[in-house]
C-alpha positions in Angstrom: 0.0 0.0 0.0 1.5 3.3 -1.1 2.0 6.5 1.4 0.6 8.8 -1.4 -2.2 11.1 -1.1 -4.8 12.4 -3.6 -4.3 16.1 -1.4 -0.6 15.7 -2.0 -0.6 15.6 -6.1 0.6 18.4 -7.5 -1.8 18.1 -11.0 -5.7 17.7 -11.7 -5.3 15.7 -14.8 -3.9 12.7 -16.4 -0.3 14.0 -18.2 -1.3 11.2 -20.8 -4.3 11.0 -21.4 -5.9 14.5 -19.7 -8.8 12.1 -17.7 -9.1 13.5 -13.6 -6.4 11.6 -11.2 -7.7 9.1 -8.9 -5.9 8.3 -5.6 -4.6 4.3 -6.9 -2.8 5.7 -9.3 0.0 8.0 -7.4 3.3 8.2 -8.4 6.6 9.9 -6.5 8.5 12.0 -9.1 11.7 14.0 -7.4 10.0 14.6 -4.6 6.5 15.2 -6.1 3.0 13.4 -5.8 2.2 13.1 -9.5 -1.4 11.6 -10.2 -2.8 9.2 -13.4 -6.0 8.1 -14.1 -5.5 4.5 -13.8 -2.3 2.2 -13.2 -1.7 2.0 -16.8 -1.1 5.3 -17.0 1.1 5.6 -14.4 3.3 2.3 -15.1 4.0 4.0 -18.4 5.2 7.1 -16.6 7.4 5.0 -14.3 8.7 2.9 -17.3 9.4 6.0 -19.1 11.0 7.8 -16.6 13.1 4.8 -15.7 14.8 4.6 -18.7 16.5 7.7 -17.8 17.7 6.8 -14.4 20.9 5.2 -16.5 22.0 8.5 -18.0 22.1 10.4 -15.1 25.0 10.0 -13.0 
């Protein structure tokens, strides 16, 4: 169970798709509450994101 909170996200929409956030679908970005409309949404974001974690040292 994640520690993230609906209150905490710092957008209203979806960054992919542009549907409202809802609370099971939180993700921690540098230190930010970021909000998705549904997992998918927000396992792309990680996947995406992740791929960059390599580059950066």
């Amino acid at each position: 169970m994640s520690d993230l909170k609906l209150e905490d996200c710092i957008n209203e929409t979806c960054p992919w798709s542009g549907k409202p956030v809802v609370e099971t679908s939180l993700a921690l970005y540098k230190g930010h509450v970021v909000g998705f409309c549904n997992t998918g949404c927000r396992d792309k974001f990680e996947k995406a994101v992740g791929m960059f974690d390599g580059l950066l040292r």
